[in-house]
C-alpha atoms as one frame of an Amber mdcrd trajectory, in Angstrom:
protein
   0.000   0.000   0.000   1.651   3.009  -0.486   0.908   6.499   1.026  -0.634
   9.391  -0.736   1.962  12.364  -1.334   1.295  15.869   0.525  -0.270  18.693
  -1.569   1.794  20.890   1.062   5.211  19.415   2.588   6.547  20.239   5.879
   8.858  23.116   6.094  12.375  22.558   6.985  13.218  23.979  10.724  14.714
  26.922   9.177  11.589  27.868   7.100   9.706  27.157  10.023  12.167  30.034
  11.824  11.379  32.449   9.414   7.511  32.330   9.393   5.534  35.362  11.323
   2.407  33.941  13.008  -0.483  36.549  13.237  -3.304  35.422  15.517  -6.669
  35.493  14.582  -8.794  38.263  15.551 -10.686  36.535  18.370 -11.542  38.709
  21.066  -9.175  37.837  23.977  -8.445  38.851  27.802  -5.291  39.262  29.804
  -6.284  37.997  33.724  -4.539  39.380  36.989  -2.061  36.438  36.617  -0.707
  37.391  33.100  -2.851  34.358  31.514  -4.501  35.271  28.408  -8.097  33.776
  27.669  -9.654  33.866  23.994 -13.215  33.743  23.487 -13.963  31.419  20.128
 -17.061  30.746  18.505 -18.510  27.210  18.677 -19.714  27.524  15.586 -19.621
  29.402  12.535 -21.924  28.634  10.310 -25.393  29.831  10.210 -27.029  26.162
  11.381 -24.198  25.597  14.136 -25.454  29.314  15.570 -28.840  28.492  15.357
 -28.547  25.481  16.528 -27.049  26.597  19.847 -29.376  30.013  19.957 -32.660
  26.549  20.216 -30.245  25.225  22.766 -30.465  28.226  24.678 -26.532  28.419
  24.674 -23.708  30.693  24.174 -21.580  30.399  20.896 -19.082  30.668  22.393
 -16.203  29.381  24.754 -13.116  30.745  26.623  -9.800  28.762  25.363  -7.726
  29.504  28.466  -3.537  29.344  27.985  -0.939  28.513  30.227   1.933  30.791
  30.964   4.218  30.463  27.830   1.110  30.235  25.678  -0.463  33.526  27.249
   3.468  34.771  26.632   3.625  33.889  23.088   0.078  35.099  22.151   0.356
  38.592  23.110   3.384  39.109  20.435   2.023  37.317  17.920   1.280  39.997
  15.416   3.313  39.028  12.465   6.269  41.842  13.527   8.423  38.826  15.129
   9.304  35.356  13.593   9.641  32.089  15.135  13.205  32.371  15.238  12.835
  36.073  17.232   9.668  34.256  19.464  12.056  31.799  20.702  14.929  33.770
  21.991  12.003  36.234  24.054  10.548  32.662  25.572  14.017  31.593  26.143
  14.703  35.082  28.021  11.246  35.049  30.202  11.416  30.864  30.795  15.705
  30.223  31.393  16.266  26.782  32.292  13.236  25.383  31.285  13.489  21.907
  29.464  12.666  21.696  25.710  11.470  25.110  25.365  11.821  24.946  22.007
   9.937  21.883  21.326   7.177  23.088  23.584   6.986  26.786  21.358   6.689
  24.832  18.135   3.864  22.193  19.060   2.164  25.290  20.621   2.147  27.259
  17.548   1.755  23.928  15.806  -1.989  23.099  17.877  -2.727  27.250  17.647
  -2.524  26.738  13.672  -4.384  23.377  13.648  -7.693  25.329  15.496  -7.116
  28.037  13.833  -6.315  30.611  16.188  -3.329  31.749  14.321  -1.918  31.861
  10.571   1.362  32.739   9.158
């Protein structure tokens, strides 16, 4: 059996460097404790909304992130790339183990729910 090739390959790690993320425009909050909360719709379409308006529902829920997630949210505007992201997280969060691994499978998850493009 063999496996079907990707319309879009991965990018090498220094592609990957280069990129900007921009987060999407979801409304979003900054609590007391510097941790950032984004409000996302449930749905978008037209049936999902009306479908939770008959539930009586909100659209709505609050994705809350931890610390380095709340960190890397608030500066990503498209000014910085990965490669700048990393050396501010490596600044605020010295010592911590894998850092870099744990930036890249955030912004990896962040583009897979789209909260965030490049």
């Amino acid at each position: 059996m063999t496996r079907k090739k990707r319309n879009n390959p991965l990018p090498t790690v220094d592609e990957f460097l280069g990129y900007r993320p921009v987060r999407i425009e979801f409304p979003w909050r900054t609590g007391d404790d510097g941790r950032v909360s984004i409000t996302v719709p449930k749905f978008t379409s037209k049936t999902g909304a009306r479908f939770v308006k008959m539930m009586h529902k909100e659209n709505t829920f609050d994705a809350n992130l931890d610390a380095l997630g709340s960190f890397v949210w608030v500066m990503m505007n498209g000014q910085m790339t990965v490669q700048e992201l990393l050396e501010k997280v490596k600044e605020k969060f010295p010592g911590e183990q894998n850092i870099d691994q744990r930036l890249f499978l955030f912004l990896q998850q962040m583009q897979v729910l789209h909260y965030l493009t490049y």
